[in-house]
C-alpha positions in Angstrom: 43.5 19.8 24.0 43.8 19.7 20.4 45.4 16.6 19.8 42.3 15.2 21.9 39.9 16.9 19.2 42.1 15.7 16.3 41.5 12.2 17.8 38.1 12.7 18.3 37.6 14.4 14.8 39.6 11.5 13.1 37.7 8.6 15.0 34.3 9.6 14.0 35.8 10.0 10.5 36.1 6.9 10.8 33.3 5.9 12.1 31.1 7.2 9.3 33.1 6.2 6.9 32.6 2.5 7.7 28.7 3.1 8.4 27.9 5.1 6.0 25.1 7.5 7.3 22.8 4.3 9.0 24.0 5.8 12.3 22.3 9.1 11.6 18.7 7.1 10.7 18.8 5.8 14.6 17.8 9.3 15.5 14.3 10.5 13.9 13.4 13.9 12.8 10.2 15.3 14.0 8.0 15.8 11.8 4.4 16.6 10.6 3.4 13.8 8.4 2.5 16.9 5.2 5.7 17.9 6.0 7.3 14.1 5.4 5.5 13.8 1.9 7.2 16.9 0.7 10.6 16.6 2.5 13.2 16.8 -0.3 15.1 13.7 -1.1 18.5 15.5 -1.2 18.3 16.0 2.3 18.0 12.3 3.2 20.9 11.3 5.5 20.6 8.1 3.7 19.8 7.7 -0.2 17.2 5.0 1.0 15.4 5.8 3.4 14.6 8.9 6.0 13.2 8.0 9.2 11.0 10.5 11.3 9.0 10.6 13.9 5.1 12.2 14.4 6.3 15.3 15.8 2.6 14.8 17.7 2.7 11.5 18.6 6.8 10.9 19.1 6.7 7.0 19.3 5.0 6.6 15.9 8.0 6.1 13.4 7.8 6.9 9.8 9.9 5.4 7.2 9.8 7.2 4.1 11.8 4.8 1.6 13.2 5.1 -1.7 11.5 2.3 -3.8 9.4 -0.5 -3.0 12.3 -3.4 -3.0 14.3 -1.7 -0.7 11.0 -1.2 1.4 10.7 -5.1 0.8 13.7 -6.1 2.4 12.5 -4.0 5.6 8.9 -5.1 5.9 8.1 -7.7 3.3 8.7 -11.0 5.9 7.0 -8.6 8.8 3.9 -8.4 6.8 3.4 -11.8 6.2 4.0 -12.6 9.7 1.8 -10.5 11.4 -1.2 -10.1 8.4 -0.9 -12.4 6.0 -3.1 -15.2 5.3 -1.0 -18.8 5.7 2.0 -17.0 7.2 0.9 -15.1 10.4 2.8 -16.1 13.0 5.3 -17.9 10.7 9.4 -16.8 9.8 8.7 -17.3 6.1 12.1 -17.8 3.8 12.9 -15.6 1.3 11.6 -18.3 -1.5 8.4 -19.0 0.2 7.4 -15.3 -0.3 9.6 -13.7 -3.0 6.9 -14.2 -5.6 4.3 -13.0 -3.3 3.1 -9.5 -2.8 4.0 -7.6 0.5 2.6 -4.1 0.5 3.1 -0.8 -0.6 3.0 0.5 3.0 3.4 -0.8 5.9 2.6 -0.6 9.8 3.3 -2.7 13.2 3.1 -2.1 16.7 5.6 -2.8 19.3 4.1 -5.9 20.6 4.1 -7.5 17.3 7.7 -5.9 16.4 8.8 -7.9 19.6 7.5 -11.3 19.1 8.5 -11.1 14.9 12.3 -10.1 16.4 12.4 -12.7 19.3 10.9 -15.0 17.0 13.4 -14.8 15.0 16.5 -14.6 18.0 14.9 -17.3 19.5 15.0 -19.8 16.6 18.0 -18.0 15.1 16.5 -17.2 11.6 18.8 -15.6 9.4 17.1 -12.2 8.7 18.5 -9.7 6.3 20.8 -7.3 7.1 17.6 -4.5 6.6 16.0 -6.4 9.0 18.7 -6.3 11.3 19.1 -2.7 11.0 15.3 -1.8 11.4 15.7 -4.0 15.0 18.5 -1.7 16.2 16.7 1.7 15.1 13.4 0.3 16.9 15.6 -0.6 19.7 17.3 2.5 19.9 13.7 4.1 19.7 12.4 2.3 22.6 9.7 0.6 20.6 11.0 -2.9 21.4 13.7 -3.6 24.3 15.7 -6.5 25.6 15.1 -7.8 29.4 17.5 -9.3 31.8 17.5 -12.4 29.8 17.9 -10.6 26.6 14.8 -11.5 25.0 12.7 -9.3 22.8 10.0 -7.2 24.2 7.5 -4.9 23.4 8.6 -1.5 24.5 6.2 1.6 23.2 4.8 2.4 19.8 4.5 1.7 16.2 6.6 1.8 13.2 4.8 2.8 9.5 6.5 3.2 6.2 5.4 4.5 2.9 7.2 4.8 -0.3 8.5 7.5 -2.9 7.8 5.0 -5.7 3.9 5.5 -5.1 2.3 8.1 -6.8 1.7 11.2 -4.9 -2.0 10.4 -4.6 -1.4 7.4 -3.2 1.6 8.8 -1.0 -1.2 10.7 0.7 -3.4 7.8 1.2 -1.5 5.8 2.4 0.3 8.2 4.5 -3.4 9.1 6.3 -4.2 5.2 5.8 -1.1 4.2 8.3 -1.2 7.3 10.3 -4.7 6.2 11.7 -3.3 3.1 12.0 -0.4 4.3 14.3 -3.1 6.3 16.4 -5.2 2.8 16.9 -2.3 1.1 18.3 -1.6 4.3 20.9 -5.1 4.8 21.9 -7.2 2.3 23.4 -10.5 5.0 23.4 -9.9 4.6 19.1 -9.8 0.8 19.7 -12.8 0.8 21.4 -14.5 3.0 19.5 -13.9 1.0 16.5 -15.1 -2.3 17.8 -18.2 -0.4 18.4 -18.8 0.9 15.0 -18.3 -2.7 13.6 -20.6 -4.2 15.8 -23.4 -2.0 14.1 -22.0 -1.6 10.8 -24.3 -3.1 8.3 -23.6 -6.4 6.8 -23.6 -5.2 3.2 -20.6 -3.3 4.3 -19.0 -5.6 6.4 -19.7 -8.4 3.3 -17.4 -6.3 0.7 -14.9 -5.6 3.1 -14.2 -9.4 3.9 -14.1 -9.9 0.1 -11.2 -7.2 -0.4 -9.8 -8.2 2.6 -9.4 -11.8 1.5 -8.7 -11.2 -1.9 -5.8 -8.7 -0.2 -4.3 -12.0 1.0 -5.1 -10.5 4.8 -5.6 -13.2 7.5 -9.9 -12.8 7.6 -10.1 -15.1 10.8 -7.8 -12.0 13.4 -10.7 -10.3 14.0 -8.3 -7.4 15.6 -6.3 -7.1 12.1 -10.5 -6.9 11.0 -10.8 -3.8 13.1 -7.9 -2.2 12.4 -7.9 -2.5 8.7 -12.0 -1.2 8.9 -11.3 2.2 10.4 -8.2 3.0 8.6 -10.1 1.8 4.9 -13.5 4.4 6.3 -10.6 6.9 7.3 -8.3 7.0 4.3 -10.1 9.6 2.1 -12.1 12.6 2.8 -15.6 11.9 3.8 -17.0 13.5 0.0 -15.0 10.6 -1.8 -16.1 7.9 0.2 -19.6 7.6 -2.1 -17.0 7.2 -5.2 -14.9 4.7 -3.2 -17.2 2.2 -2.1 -20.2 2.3 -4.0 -18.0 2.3 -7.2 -14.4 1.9 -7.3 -13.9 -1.0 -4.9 -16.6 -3.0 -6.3 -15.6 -2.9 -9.9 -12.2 -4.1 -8.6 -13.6 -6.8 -6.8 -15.7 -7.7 -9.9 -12.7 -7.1 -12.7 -10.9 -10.0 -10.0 -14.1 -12.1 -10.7 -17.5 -11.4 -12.1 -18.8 -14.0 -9.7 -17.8 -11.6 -7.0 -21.3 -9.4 -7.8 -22.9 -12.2 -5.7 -21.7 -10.5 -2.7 -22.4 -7.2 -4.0 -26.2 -5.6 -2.8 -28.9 -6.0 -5.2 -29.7 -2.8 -5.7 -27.6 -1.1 -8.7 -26.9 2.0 -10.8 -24.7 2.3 -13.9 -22.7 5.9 -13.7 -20.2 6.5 -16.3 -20.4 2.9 -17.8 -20.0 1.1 -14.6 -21.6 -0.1 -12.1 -22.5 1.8 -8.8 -24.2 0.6 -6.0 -25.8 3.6 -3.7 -26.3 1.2 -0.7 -22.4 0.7 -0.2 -21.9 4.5 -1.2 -24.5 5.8 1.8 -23.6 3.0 4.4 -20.2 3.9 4.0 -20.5 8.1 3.6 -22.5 7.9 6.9 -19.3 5.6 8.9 -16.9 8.0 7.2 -18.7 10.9 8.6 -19.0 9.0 11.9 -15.3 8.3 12.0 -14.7 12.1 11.2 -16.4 13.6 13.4 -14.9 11.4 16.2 -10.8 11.9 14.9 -11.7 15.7 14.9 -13.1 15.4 18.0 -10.1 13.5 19.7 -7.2 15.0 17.9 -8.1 17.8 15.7 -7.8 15.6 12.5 -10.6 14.2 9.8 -11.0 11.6 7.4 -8.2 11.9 4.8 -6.3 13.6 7.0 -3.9 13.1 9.6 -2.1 16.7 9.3 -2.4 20.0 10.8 -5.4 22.0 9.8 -3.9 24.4 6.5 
């Protein structure tokens, strides 16, 4: 009996010696996604990344990664293919897109997971080894699966990743930003309740969206990656920032990109603090972010600019 054990013992010494620990990352740890943004580093099983799970909503995967290149090598080719203006649906190469932007976070559903990875078995693109990894830990986590023929499919889920090179402000943004976004690929009430806000929502609104959106480099003619990317922008900050947002800080980006950009802005302008402020944008949008509130709360106990427990 102990000879067994020493065998067993020194065979998974082994083991882990020659992985390293990107066995342990296969297995997420359930967690609240506060309790993510303040795990401590040095209990990563692996210096780059830790991958959990919503400890609410198991099949959402979180990737919290060490610094944006090593996020790169995970996501940056996913983003392009699925949102990216020019490259959706496309395998780009490493120099097609290495001196293009990605993003700073990141999040994809298991339909989309599957056709990027079969994509890329099917026409046997050389992905990186990152990329290879990420397709066995979504395997492993039934978010995509292989069939009979051993093809790619969609299996159950989402995967989103933020970064510790972000600032901790933005951490939480885009931690409630991607949450939402892992919720709207779960539940098809959210979808549908999205689609209805944007049907309504007022074409001043809608007009400076599209410009960020484009200007983002998204892919403006998918009207789904329209939806999606409405409700999680109206979502990711408490509904008492959303004035300061929208009818200030996203239009004086979108005019420091080009002052020509103010002919898509309403007519109807302030000047608070020495810039500009537009109180159309900051009401239409304070009422959607209240709207969006109210229905989160409603559904799951969350609220705009937040995707935790209640304190």
């Amino acid at each position: 009996m102990r000879k067994k054990r020493f065998f067993f013992l020194a065979a998974t010494l082994v083991f882990f010696l020659c992985t390293g620990a990107k066995s342990f990352a296969l297995t997420p740890i359930p967690a609240d996604p506060l309790d993510i943004l303040n795990y401590p580093v040095e209990r990563w099983r692996d210096r780059r990344f830790e991958l959990f799970s919503w400890d609410r909503f198991p099949e959402i995967l979180i990737f919290d990664i060490a610094a944006f290149e090593i996020q790169d090598r995970l996501f940056k080719r996913l983003a392009f293919f699925v949102e990216k203006t020019g490259f959706r649906g496309l395998l780009a190469h490493d120099h097609e897109i290495a001196h293009l932007h990605g993003w700073n976070a990141h999040d994809y559903n298991a339909p989309d997971l599957a056709v990027f990875f079969e994509t890329a078995r099917r026409t046997n693109f050389p992905l990186l080894p990152e990329e290879r990894e990420l397709q066995s830990i979504l395997l492993a986590n039934g978010i995509i699966g292989r069939n009979a023929a051993s093809q790619i499919v969609p299996g159950r889920g989402a995967v989103l990743s933020i970064s510790r090179q972000s600032s901790t402000d933005l951490r939480r943004r885009f931690m409630v930003h991607e949450g939402f976004h892992g919720l709207y690929f779960l539940d098809e009430d959210f979808r549908n309740f999205t689609r209805l806000r944007w049907d309504i929502f007022p074409q001043e609104g809608i007009n400076l969206l599209l410009l960020f959106f484009d200007i983002q480099a998204y892919d403006i003619s998918e009207p789904e990656l329209l939806l999606k990317e409405f409700k999680a922008h109206v979502l990711q900050l408490p509904v008492t920032e959303a004035s300061w947002y929208f009818g200030q800080h996203l239009p004086n980006r979108l005019l420091e990109v080009n002052p020509l950009n103010r002919r898509y802005l309403p007519v109807r302008e302030e000047i608070r603090g020495g810039r500009p402020f537009f109180p159309d944008l900051a009401r239409i949008f304070t009422e959607e972010a209240g709207v969006f509130s109210r229905y989160v709360n409603d559904r799951w106990g969350l609220a705009a600019g937040r995707v935790w427990r209640s304190p």
